[in-house]
N, C-alpha and C positions, 0 to 999 in steps of 0.2 A: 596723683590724687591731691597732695597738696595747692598744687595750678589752678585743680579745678575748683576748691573750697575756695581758694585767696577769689577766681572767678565772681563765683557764686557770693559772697558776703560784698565782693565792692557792689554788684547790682542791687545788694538788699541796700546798704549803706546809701546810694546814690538815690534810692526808691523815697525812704526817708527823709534823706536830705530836700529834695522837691516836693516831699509831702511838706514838710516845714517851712517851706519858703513861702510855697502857694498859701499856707494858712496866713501867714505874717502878712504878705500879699494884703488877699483877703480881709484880712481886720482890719489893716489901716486903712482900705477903700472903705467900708460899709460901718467899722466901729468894731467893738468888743465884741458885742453880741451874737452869740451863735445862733443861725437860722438851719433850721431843719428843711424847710424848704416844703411840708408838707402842710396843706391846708391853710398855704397863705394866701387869703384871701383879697389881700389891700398890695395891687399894682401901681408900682411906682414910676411906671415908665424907661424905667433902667436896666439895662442891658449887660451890665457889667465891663464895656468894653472902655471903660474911663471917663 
């Protein structure tokens, strides 16, 4: 039982972990600014791939 908790929390931790990197990512591409992404109207041509 314990194998499978230690399991179960590294996949939550490493979940986490790449949720935070991609944001970090993220910002320093495009800025601070958080975009919702809904009802944006003004295309930039960008694709996000760098």
């Amino acid at each position: 039982m314990a194998a499978f908790v230690g399991i179960v929390l590294t996949i939550v931790a490493m979940g986490v972990a790449s949720n935070r990197i991609t944001d970090r990512a993220i910002r320093a591409e495009y800025g601070d600014e958080p975009a919702d992404g809904v009802g944006d109207d003004d295309d930039t041509g960008r694709d996000g791939l760098g």
